[in-house]
C-alpha positions as CSV (number, residue, x, y, z in Angstrom):
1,X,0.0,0.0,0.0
2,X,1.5,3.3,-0.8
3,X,1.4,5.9,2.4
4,X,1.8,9.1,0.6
5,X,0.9,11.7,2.9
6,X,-1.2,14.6,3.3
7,X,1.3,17.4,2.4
8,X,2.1,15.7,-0.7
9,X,-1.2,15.5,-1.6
10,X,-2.3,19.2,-1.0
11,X,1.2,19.7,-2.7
12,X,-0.1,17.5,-5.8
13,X,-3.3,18.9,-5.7
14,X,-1.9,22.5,-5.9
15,X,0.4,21.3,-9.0
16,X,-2.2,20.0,-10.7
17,X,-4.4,23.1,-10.4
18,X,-1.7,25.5,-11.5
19,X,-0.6,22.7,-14.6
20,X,-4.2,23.3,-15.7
21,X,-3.9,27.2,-15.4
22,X,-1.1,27.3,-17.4
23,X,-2.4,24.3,-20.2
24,X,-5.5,27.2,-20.9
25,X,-3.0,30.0,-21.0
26,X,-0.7,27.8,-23.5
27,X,-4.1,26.9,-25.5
28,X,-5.4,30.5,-25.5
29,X,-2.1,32.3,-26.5
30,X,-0.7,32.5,-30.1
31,X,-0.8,34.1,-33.1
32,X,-4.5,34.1,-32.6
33,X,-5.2,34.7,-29.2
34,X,-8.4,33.0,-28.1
35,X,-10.5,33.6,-24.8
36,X,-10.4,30.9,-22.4
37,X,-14.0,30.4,-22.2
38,X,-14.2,29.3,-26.0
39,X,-11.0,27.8,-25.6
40,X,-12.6,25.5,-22.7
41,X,-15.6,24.9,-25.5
42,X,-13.4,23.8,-28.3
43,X,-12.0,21.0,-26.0
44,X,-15.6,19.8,-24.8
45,X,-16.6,20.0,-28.7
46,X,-19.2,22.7,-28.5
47,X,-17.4,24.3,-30.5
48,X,-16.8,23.1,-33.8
49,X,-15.4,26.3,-35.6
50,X,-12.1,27.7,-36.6
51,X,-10.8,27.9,-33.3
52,X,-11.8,24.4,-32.2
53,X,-9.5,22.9,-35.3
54,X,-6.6,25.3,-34.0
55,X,-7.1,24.2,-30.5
56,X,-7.7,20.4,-30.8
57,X,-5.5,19.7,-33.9
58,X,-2.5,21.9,-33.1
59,X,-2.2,23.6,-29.7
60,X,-3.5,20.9,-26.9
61,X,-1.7,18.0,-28.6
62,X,1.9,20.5,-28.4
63,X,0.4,21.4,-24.6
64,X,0.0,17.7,-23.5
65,X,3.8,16.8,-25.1
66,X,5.4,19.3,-23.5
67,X,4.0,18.1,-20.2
68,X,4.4,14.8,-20.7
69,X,8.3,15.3,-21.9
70,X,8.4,17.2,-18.7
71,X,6.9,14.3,-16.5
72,X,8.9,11.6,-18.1
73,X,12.3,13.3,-17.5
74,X,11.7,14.8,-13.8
75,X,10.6,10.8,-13.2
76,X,13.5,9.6,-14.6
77,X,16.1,11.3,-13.5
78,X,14.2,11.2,-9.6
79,X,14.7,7.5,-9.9
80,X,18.5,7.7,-11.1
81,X,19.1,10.2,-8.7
82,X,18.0,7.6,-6.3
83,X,19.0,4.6,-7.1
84,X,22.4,5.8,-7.5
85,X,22.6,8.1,-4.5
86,X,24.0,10.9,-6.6
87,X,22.5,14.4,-6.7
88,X,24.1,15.3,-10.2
89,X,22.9,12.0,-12.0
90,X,19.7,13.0,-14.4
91,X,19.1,11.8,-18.4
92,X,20.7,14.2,-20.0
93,X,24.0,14.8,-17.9
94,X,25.2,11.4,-17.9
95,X,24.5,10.8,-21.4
96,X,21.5,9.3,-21.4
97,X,19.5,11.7,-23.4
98,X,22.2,12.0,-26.4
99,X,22.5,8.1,-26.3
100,X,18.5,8.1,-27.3
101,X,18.7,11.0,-29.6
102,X,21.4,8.6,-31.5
103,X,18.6,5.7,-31.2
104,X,16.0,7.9,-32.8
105,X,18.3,9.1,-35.7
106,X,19.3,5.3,-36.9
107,X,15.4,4.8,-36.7
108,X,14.9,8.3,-38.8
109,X,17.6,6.9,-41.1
110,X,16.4,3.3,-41.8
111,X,13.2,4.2,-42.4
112,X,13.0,7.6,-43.9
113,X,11.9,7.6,-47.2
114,X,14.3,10.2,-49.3
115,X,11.9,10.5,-52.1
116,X,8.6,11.9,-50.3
117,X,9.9,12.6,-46.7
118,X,7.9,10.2,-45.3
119,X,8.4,7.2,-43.0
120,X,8.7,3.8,-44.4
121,X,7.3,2.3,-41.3
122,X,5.4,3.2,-37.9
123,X,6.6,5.9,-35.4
124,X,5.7,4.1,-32.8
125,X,9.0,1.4,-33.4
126,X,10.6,5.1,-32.6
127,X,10.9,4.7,-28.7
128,X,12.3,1.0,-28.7
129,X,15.5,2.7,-30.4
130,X,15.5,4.8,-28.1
131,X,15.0,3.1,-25.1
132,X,18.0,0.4,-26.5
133,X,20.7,3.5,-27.1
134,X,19.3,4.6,-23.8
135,X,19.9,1.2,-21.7
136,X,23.0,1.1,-23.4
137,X,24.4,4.6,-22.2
138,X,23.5,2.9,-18.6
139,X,24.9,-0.1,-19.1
140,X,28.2,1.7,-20.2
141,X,27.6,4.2,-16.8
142,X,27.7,1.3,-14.6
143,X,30.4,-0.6,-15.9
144,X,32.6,2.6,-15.9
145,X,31.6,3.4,-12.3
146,X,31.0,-0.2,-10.2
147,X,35.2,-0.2,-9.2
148,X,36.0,1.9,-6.3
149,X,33.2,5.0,-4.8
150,X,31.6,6.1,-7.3
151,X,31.6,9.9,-6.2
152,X,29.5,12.5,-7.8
153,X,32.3,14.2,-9.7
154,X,33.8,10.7,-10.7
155,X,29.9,10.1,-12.4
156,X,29.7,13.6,-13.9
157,X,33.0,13.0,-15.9
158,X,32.2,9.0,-17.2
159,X,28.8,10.3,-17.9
160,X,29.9,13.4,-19.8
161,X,32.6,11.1,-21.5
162,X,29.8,8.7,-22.4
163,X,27.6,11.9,-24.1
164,X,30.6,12.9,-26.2
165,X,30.2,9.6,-27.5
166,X,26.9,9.5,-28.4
167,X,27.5,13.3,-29.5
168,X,30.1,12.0,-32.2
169,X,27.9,9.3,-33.5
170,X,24.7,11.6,-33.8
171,X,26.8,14.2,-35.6
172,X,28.1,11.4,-38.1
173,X,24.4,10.2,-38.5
174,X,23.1,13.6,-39.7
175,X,26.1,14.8,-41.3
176,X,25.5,10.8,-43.9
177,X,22.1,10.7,-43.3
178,X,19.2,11.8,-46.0
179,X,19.4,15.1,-46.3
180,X,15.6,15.7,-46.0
181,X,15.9,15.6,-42.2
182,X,19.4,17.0,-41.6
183,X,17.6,20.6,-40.6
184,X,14.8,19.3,-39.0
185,X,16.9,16.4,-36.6
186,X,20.0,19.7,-35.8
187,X,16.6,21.7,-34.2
188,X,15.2,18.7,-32.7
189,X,18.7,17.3,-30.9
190,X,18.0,20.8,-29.1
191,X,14.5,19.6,-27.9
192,X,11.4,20.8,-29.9
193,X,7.8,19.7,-30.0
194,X,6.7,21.9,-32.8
195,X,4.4,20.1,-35.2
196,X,3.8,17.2,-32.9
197,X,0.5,15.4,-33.9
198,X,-2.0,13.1,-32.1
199,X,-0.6,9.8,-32.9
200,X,2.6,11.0,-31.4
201,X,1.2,12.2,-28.3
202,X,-1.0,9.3,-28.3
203,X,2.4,7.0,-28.0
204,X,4.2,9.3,-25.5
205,X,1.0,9.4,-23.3
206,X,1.1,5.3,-23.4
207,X,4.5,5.0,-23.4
208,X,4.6,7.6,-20.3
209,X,1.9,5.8,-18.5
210,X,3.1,2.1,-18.6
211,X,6.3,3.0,-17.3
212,X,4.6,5.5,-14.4
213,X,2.8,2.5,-12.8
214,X,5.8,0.5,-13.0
215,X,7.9,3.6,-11.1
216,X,4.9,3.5,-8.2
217,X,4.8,-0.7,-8.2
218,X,8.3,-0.4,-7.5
219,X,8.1,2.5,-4.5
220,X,9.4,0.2,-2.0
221,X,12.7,-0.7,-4.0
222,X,13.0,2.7,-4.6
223,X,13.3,3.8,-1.5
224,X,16.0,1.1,-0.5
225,X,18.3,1.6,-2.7
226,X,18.8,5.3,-1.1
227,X,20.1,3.7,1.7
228,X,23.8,1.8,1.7
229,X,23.6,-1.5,-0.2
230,X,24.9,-3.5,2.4
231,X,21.8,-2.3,4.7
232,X,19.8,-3.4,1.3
233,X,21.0,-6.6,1.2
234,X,20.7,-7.7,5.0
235,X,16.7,-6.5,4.4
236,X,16.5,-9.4,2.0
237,X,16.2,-7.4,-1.0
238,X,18.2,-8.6,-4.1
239,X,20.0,-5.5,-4.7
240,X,21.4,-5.9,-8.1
241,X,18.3,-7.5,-9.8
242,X,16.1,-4.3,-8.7
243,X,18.7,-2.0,-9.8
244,X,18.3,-3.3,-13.6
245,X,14.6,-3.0,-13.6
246,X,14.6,0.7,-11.6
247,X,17.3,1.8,-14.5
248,X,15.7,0.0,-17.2
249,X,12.2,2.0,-15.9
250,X,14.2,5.4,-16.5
251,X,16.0,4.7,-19.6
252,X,12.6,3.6,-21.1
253,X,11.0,7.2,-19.6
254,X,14.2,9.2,-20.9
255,X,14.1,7.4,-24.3
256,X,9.6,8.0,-24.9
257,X,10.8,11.7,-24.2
258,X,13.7,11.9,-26.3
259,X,11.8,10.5,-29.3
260,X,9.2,12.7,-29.5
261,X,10.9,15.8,-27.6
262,X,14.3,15.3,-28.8
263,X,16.8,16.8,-26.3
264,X,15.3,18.8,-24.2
265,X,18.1,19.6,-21.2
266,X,18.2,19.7,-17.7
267,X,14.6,19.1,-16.9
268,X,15.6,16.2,-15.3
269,X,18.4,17.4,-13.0
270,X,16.2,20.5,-11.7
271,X,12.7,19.0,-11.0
272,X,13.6,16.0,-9.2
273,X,16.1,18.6,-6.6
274,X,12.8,21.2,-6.5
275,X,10.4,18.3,-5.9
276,X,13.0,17.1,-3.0
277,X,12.8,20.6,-1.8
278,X,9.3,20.4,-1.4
279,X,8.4,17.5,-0.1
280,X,11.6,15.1,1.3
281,X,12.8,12.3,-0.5
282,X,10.3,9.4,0.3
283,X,9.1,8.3,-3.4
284,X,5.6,7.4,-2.3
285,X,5.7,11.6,-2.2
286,X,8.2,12.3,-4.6
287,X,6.8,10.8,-7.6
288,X,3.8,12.4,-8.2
289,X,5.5,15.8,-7.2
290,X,8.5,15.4,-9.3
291,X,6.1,14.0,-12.1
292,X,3.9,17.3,-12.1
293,X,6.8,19.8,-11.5
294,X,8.2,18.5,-14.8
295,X,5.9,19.1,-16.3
296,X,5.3,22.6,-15.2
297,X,8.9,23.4,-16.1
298,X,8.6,22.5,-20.1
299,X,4.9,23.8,-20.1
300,X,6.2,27.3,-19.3
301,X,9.8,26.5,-21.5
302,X,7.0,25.7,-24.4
303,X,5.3,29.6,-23.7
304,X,8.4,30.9,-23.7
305,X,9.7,29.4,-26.6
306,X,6.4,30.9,-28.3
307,X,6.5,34.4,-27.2
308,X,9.8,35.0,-25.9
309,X,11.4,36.1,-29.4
310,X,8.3,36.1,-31.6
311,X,7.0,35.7,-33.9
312,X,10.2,33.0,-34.0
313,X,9.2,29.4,-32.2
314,X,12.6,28.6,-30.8
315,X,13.4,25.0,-29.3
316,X,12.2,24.3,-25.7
317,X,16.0,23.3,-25.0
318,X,16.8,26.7,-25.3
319,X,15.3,27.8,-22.6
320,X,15.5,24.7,-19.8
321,X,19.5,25.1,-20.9
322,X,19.5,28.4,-20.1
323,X,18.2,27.9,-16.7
324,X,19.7,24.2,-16.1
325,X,23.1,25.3,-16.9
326,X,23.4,27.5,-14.2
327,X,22.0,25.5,-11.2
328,X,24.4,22.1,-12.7
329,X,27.1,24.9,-12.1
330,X,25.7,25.5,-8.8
331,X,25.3,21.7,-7.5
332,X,29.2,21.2,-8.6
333,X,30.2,24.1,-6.4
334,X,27.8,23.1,-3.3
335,X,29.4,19.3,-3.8
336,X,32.9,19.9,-4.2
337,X,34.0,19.5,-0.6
338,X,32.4,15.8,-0.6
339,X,34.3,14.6,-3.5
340,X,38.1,16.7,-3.0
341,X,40.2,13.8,-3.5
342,X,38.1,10.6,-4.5
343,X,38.3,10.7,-8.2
């Protein structure tokens, strides 16, 4: 049974209200701006106009990726962050991210057809490449790391070693690959959602809630592997096979985000420390904070990347870089007296 308790729920409760404030904000603004009111009747159907095609065919399918992209990165990088036991472990900083971003170009590449810019097969084989590149970049993490204390700096520097990687093989991918989607995969690797459709929220909304249920059915292993492994293993828990499942949950969450967001930065490493913040580190509370503060964060990176420089629709990596980039700076400085020495 799962005792989350009653600050997390007022706190989830309060998330959730102000996600919806801001998902009727994101609707309502654009180039046309739309009042809330019809805005609310477009998405009931009463409304069957102009601006019901606008918001039910382009805007709320944008508005629900860029929360779910949110959600599925804050959860992920909650559960590495855990499971490891290292504040600066999140998808994107530990090379998790680029490793998916290289899954979803060698799909793009097999099955792009050059002729009429179209896929030869169904998106929705997109996230298993992915989620393998993704695994992979873990794998490599752990095998790198297991000899000796694996310190926060000594996982910052394998990790950004494993992204160069990844970074040199995307690079090669789009510099040989058809060069119909050479523009369009140099703005997604900085994370966009612009032109997302239904089917492709469709899979990201599955995809996302499969591996949610898995994250909460797992709350208890969660929560042991923040303590010492050797307390782990006296509780009678089998350490090393719970380990593979909890970081085969977050590859598979990093990779459904990656696919259809592309490589949207930091989201991971800031909501999981603000959800912390809020409400302690017990998942059964955690999760469903860190889940909606995710999404919060790319929700208002999406409005930003709308009206911040219009009428120019920049990438939402812009903008969770630019903000992201500063507080990684920040948790190096704040952890630099733990790991003095132990590389």
């Amino acid at each position: 049974m799962i005792n989350t308790s009653k600050k997390a729920i007022k706190l989830s409760i309060a998330l959730l209200l102000l996600t919806v404030i801001f998902v009727f904000i994101s609707l309502s603004l654009g180039k046309v701006i739309i009042s809330p009111f019809i805005t609310l009747k477009s998405i009931l159907g009463f409304d069957e106009g102009f601006n019901s095609i606008l918001i039910n065919q382009i805007r709320l399918p944008r508005v629900i990726v860029a929360f779910l992209v949110g959600a599925s990165l804050s959860l992920s990088g909650a559960i590495l962050q855990g499971i490891i036991k290292n504040p600066l472990a999140s998808p994107d900083i530990i090379g998790i991210v680029d490793a998916g971003s290289v899954g979803t170009l060698i799909f793009l590449t097999l099955f792009t057809d050059p002729k009429n810019n179209s896929l030869k097969t169904s998106i929705f084989y997109s996230p298993v490449f992915a989620f393998v590149f993704c695994f992979l970049s873990l794998g490599l993490l752990y095998l790198l790391t297991k000899k000796g204390a694996s310190t926060p700096m000594k996982l910052v520097l394998v990790g950004i070693g494993i992204s160069s990687i990844f970074k040199g093989i995307r690079s090669i991918l789009i510099i040989n690959g058809p060069v119909v989607f050479i523009k369009e995969a140099s703005t997604w690797i900085t994370g966009t959602i612009y032109g997302v459709n239904w089917t492709q929220t469709i899979l990201l909304a599955c995809w996302f809630s499969i591996f949610f249920i898995l994250s909460m059915i797992f709350i208890k292993e969660l929560n042991l592997h923040t303590l010492d492994d050797l307390i782990v293993a006296s509780l009678g828990s089998n350490t090393s096979k719970s380990r593979f499942v909890l970081l085969a949950i977050a590859a598979a969450l990093t990779s459904g985000a990656v696919a259809i967001g592309g490589g949207i930065s930091f989201v991971g490493l800031i909501a999981p420390h603000i959800s912390r913040k809020l409400i302690g580190s017990k998942f059964e509370n955690l999760i469903p904070v860190s889940v909606l503060t995710g999404g919060i964060i790319t929700l208002l990176a999406d409005m930003l990347s709308k009206w911040a420089f219009y009428p120019l629709d920049l990438p939402i990596g812009v903008f969770t870089a630019s903000v992201g980039a500063p507080y990684f700076i920040y948790l190096l400085i704040s952890s630099r007296h733990n790991v003095r020495g132990k590389i």
